[in-house]
C-alpha positions as CSV (number, residue, x, y, z in Angstrom):
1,X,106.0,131.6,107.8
2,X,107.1,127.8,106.8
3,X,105.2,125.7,108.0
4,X,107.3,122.7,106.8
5,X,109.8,124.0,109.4
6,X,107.6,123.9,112.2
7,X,105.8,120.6,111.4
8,X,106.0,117.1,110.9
9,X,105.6,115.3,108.1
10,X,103.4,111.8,107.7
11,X,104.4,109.9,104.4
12,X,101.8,107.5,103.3
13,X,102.5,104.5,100.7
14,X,99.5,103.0,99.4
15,X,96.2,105.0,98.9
16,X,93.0,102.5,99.7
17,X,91.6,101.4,103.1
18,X,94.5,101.0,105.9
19,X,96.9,103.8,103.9
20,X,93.7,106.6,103.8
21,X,92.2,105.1,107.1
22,X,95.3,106.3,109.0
23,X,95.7,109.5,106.8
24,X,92.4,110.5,107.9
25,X,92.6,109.9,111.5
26,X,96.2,111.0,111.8
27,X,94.6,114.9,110.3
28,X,91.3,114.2,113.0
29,X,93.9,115.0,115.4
30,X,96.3,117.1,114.3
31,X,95.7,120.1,112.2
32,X,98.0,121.0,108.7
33,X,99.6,123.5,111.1
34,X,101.4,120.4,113.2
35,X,101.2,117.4,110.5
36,X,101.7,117.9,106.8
37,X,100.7,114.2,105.4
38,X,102.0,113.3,102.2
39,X,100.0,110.0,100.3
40,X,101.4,108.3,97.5
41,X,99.2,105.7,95.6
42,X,100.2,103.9,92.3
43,X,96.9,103.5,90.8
44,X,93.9,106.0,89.6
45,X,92.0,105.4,92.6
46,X,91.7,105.6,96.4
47,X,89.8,104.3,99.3
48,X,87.5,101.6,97.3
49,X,86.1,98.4,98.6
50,X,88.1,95.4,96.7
51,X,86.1,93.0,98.0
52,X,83.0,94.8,95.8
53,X,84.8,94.3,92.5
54,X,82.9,91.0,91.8
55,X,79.7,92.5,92.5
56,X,80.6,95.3,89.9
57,X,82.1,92.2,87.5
58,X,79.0,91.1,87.6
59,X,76.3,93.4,87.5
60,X,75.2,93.9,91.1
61,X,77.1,96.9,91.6
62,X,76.0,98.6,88.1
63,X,78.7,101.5,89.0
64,X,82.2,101.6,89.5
65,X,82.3,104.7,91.4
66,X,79.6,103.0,94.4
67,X,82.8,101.1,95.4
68,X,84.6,104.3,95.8
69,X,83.5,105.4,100.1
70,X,86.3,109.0,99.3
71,X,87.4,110.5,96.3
72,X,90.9,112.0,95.7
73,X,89.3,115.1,96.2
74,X,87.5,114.8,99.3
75,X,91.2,114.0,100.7
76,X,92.8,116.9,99.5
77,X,89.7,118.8,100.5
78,X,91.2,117.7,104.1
79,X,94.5,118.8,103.3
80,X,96.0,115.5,103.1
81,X,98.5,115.6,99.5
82,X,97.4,113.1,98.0
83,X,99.2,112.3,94.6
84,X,98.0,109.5,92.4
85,X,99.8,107.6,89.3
86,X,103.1,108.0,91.6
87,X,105.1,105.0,92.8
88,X,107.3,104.4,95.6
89,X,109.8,102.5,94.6
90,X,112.6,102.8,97.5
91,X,112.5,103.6,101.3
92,X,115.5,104.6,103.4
93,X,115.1,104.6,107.0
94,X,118.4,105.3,107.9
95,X,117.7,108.6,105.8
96,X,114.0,108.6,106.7
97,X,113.1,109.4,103.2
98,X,111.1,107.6,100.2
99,X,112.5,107.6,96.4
100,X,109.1,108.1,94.4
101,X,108.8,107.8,90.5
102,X,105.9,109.4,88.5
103,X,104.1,106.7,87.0
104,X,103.4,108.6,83.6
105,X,106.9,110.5,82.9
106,X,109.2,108.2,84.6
107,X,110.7,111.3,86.4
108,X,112.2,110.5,90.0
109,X,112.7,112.2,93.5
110,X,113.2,111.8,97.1
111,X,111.0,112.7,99.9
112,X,111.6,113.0,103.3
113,X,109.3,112.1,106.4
114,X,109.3,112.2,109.9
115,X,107.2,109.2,109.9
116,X,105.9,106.5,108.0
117,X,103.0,104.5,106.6
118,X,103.6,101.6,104.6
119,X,100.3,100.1,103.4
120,X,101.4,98.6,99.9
121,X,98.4,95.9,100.2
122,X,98.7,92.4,98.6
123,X,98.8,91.3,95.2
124,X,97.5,88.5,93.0
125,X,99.5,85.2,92.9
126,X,100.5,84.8,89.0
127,X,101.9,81.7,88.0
128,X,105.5,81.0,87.1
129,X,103.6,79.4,83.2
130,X,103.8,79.7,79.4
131,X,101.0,82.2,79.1
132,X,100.0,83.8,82.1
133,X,100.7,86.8,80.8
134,X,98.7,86.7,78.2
135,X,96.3,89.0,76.6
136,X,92.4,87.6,78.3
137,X,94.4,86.9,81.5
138,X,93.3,88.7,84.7
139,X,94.0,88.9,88.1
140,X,91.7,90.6,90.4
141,X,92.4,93.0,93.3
142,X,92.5,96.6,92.7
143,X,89.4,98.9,90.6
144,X,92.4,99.3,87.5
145,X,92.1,95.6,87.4
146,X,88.4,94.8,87.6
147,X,88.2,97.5,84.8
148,X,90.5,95.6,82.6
149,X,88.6,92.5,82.8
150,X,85.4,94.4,82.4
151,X,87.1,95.4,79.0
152,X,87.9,92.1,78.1
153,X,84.4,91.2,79.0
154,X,82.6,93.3,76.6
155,X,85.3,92.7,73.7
156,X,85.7,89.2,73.8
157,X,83.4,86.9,71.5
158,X,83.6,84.1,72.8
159,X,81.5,83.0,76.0
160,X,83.9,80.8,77.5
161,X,85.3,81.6,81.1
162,X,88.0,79.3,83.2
163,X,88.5,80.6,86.7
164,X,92.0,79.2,87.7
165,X,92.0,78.4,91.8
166,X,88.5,78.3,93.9
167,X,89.0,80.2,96.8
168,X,86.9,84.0,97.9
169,X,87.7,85.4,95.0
170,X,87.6,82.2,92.7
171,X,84.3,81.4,93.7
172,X,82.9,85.1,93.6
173,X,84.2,85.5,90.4
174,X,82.9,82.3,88.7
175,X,79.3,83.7,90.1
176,X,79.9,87.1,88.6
177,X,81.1,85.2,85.3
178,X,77.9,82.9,85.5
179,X,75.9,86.3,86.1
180,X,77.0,87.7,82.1
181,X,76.0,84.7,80.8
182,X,79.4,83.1,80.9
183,X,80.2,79.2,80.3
184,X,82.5,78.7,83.6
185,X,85.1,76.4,84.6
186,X,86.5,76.4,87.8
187,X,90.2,74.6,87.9
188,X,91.0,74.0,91.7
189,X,94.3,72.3,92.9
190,X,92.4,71.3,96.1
191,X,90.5,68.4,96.9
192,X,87.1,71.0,97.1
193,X,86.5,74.5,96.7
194,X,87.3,76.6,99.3
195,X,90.1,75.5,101.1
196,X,89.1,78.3,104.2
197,X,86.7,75.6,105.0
198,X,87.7,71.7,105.7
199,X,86.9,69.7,102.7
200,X,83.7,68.2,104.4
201,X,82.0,71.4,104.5
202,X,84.0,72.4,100.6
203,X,82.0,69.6,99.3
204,X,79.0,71.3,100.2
205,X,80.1,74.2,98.3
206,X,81.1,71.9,95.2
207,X,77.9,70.6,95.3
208,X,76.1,73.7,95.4
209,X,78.0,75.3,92.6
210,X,77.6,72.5,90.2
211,X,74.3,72.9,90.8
212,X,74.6,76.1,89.7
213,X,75.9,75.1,86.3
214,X,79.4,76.1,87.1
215,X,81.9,72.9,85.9
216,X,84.0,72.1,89.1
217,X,87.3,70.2,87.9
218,X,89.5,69.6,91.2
219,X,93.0,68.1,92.2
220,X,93.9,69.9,88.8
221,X,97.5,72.2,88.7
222,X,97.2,74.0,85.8
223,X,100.5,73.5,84.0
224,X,100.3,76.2,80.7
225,X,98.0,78.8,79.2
226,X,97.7,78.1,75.6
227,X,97.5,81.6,73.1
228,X,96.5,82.0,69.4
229,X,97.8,83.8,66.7
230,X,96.7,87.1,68.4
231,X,98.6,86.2,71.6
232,X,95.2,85.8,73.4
233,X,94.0,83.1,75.8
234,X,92.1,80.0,74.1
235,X,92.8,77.3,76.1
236,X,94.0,76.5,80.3
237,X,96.1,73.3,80.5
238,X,96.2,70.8,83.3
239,X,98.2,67.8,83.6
240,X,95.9,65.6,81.7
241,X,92.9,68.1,79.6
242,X,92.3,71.2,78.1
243,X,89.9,73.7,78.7
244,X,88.7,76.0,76.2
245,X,88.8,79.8,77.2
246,X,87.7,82.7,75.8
247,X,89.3,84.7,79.2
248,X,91.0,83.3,82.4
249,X,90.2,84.9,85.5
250,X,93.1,84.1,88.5
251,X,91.8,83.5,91.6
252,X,94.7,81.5,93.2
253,X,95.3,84.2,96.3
254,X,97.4,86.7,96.9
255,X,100.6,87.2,98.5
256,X,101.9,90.7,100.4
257,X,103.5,93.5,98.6
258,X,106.2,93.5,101.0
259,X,109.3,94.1,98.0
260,X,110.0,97.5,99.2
261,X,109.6,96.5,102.8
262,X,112.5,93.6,102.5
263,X,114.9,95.9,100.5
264,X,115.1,98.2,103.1
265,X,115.6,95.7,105.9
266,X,112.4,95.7,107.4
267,X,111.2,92.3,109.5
268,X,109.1,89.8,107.4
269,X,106.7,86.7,109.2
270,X,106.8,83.5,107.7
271,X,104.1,84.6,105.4
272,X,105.9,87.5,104.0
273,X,103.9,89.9,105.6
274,X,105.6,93.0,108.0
275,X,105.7,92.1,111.5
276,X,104.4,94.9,113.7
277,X,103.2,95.4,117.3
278,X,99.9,95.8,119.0
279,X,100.1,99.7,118.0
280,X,101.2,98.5,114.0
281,X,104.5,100.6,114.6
282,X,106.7,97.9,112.6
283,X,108.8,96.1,115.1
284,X,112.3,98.0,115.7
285,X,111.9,100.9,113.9
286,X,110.4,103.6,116.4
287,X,109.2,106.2,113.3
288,X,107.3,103.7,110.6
289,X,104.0,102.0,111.1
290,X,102.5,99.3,108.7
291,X,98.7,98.2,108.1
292,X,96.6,96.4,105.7
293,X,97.0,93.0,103.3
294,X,100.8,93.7,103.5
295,X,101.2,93.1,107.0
296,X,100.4,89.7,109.3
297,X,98.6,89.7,112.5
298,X,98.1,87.4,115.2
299,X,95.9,84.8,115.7
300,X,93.8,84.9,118.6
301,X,92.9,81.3,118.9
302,X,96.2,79.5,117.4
303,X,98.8,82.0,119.0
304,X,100.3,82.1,115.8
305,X,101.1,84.7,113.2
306,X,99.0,84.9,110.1
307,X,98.2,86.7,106.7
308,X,94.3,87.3,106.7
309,X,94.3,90.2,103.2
310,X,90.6,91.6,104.1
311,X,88.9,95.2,104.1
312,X,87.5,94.6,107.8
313,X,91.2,94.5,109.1
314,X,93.0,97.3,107.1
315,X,90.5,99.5,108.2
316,X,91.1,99.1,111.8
317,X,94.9,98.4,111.3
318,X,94.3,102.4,109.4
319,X,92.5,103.5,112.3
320,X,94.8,102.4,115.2
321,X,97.7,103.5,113.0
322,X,96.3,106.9,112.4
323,X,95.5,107.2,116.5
324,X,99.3,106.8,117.2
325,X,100.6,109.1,114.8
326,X,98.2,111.4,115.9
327,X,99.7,111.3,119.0
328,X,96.8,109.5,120.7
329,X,96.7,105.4,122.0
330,X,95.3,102.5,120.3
331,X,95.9,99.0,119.5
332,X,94.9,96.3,117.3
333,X,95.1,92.8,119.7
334,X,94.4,90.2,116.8
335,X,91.8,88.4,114.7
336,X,90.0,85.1,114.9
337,X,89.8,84.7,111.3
338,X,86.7,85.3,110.6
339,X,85.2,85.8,107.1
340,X,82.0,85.0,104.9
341,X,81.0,84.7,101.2
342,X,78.8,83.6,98.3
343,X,77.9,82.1,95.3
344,X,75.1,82.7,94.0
345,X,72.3,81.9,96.7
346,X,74.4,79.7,98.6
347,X,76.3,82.0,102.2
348,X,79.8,80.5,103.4
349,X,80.7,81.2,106.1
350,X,84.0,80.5,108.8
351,X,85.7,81.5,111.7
352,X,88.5,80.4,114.2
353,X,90.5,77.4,113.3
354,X,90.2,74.2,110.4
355,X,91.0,71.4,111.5
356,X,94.4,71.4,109.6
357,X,95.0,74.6,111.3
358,X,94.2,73.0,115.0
359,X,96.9,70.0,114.3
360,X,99.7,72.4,112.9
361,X,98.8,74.1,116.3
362,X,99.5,71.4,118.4
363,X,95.5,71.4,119.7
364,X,93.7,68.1,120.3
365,X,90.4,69.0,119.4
366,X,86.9,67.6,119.2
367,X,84.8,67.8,115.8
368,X,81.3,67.8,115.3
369,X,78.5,68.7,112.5
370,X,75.3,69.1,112.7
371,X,72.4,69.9,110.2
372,X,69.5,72.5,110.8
373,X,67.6,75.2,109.2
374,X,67.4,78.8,109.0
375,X,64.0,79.5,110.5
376,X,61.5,77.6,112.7
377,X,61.0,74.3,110.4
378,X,57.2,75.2,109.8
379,X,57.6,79.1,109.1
380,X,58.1,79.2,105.1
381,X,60.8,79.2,103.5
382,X,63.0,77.9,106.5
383,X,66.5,76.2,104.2
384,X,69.0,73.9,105.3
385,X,72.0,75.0,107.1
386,X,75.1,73.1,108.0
387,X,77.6,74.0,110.7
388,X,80.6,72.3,111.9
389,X,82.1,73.2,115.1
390,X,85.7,72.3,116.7
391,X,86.3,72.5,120.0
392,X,89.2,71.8,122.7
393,X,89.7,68.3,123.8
394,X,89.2,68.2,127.8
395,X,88.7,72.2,127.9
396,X,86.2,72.5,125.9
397,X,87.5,76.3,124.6
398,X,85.9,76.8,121.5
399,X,88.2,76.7,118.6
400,X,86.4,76.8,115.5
401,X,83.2,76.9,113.4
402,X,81.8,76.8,109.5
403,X,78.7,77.6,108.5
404,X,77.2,76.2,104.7
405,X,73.4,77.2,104.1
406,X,71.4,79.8,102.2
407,X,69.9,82.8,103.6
408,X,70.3,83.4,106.7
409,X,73.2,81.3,107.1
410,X,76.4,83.4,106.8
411,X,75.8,86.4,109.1
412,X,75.5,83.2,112.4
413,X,79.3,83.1,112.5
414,X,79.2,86.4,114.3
415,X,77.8,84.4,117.0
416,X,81.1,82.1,117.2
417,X,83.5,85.2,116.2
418,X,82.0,87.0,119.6
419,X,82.7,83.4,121.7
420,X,86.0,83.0,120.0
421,X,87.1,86.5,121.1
422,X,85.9,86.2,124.6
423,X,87.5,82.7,124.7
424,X,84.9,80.7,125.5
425,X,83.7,77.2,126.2
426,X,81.2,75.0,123.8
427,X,79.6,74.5,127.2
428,X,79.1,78.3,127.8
429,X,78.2,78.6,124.7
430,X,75.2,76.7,125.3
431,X,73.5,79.3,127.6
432,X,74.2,82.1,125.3
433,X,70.8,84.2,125.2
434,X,69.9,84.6,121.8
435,X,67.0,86.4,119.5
436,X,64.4,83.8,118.7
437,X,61.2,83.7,116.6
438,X,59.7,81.7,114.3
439,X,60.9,83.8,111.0
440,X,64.6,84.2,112.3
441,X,65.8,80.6,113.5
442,X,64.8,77.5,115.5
443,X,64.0,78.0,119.0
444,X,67.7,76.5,119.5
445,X,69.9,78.7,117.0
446,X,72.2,76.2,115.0
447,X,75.3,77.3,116.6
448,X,73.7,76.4,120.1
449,X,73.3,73.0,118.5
450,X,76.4,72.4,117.2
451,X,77.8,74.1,120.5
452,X,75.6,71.1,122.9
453,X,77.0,68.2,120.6
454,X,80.2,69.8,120.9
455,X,79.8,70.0,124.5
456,X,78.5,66.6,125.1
457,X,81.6,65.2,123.0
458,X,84.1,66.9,124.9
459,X,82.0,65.4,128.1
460,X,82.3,62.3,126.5
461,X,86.1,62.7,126.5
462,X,87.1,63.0,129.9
């Protein structure tokens, strides 16, 4: 018998978390007798955490294939048809089919579905500049890439390293570069690193990574990439210096890959990213669901679209995709932007809304900041801890919190995720029944802190 007569078929574009996450559940619940799925992925690997690559960069991760949670083969193993080094590089929905190309022979064909994944991801923002192409220039974002700068790495004389832009990936990326022995320079546009946080709590981050020995230079556009002879790096210019470089790392963001999406008519947010529902189906086309860095989501606390690119989302977007096709229910409400990082020693940490964010939103707000530690003051090794919390004027509804400290620090912003979600008040937060003893935290938690200054303040207010 054939089956293909008798079944549906699931096209896939994109082969890493939200693409494979729906794949997967789509074939929990339905067998390759009633769903034929059909993945296509560009690269030479699927289903790998990203977000590891600067671990792996630099030496914490000492193999590539840890990062890598299912092999091609364990896919296929599941009857999903996976098929690597093959780009998409059309979709007609009016003919509900893809055009595909195969990445080493260039040959091209057309394949049809009955429905549709689209999880092309995001990719790194290069620079309209002389020399961004250049040999020693890398942008960071899939395993191919971290590989090619690992190549660079080794090959490259010179120990001279200039990380262009100072946000996750710039920051984790000039630690990874500091971890091979590298002589960094970060060149940052913004007023401090880390623009995710306001630039009161960045500074703490500047601080902490000059301390480091990293070279912060900010309010600095990079204007050209010098090359040599060889057509490789040497040197980053900015309107007024030059900075010697042996390789440039990019680290400036990254925008959807949404080019396919727009050709075919699909809606676009203000961000660029696909517009879906609650279930991901893209809005007004019944048959084609979307997932992942490509798409934007709403914002629980500003009511307001947004592009947030991270693992933790496209694998739930994957798995509430992968429900629906499967002909189950789920749906993905939102996020409250939360998200954490390091460098080196020193745990960043945010969630909710910056103050930047709470203006464009129309919120008046109250701000406050307190400092604290990480353990009860007289158990060893208790460190400093900073948290900044924003919170509705007259309301009180919690609207946002950062977190700067050192161990023990990052992992609190859970605390305010939870409250954001469950749309509470600074003042409710203040009863909030959490784990104490000496080794973990103060016998008031710094969030409760900043939540009772925040809660006197709005009292304050009215």
């Amino acid at each position: 018998m054939n089956l293909s007569r008798t079944r549906e078929r699931l096209v896939v574009i994109g082969g890493d978390a939200a693409g494979m996450s729906a794949a997967s559940q789509a074939r929990r619940l339905k067998g390759p007798g009633e769903l034929e799925i059909v993945a296509f992925e560009r690269g030479h690997f699927t289903s790998y955490s990203a977000c590891g690559i600067p671990y792996w960069v630099g030496g914490d991760v000492t193999d590539r294939d840890e990062l890598i949670a299912r092999t091609p083969e364990e896919h296929r193993a599941r009857d999903i048809d996976l098929r690597l080094r093959t780009e998409v590089t059309e979709i007609d929905p009016a003919g509900r089919r893809v055009r595909v190309r195969d990445v080493e022979s260039g040959e091209e064909s057309w394949t049809s579905y009955d429905k549709l994944v689209i999880a092309t991801g995001a990719r790194p923002i290069r620079p309209d500049m002389p020399g961004a192409d250049a040999a020693g220039v890398h942008g960071v974002q899939t395993l191919d890439d971290g590989q090619a700068l690992l190549d660079t790495l080794e090959s490259t004389r010179g120990r001279r390293a200039v990380v262009v832009g100072a946000g996750y990936i710039g920051v984790e990326m000039a630690e990874a570069l500091i971890n091979r022995g590298y002589e960094v320079t970060v060149v940052n546009r913004g007023s401090e690193p880390m623009s995710t946080l306001d630039p009161d709590m960045g500074r703490l981050v500047h601080e902490a990574m000059e301390g480091l020995g990293i070279t912060m230079v900010n309010d600095a556009e990079v204007t050209k990439i010098l090359t040599g002879e060889d057509r490789r790096v040497r040197a980053v210019v900015t309107q007024d210096r030059e900075f010697p470089a042996d390789v440039v790392v990019l680290g400036i963001g990254v925008r959807p890959e949404t080019a396919l999406a727009k050709a075919a008519g699909l809606p676009l947010g203000p961000h660029g990213g696909l517009l879906t529902d609650r279930s991901m189906r893209v809005r007004g086309h019944e048959d084609i669901w979307s997932g992942g860095d490509c798409v934007e989501v709403l914002d629980l606390v500003s009511g307001q679209e947004r592009h947030i690119p991270l693992g933790t989302h496209a694998n739930k977007h994957g798995q509430v995709i992968g429900t629906n096709v499967g002909g189950g229910y789920a749906t993905f409400p939102g996020v409250v932007g939360t998200a954490v990082s390091k460098v080196c020693d020193l745990e960043i940490a945010r969630t909710g809304l910056r103050e930047k964010d709470a203006h464009r939103a129309g919120l008046r707000f109250e701000a406050v900041t307190i400092e604290s530690t990480s353990r009860a003051g007289y158990y060893p090794n208790a460190s400093p801890m900073t948290v900044k919390m924003l919170a509705e004027h007259r309301t009180g509804r919690l609207l946002g919190v950062q977190i700067v400290g050192r161990e023990g620090a990052g992992k609190r912003v859970d605390i305010a995720a939870v409250a954001l979600t469950a749309q509470m008040t600074v003042e409710q937060m203040t009863a909030l029944d959490l784990g104490y003893a000496p080794p973990f935290s103060p016998v008031w938690d710094p969030v409760l802190v900043a939540a009772r200054k925040a809660a006197a303040k709005v009292r304050g207010s009215l």
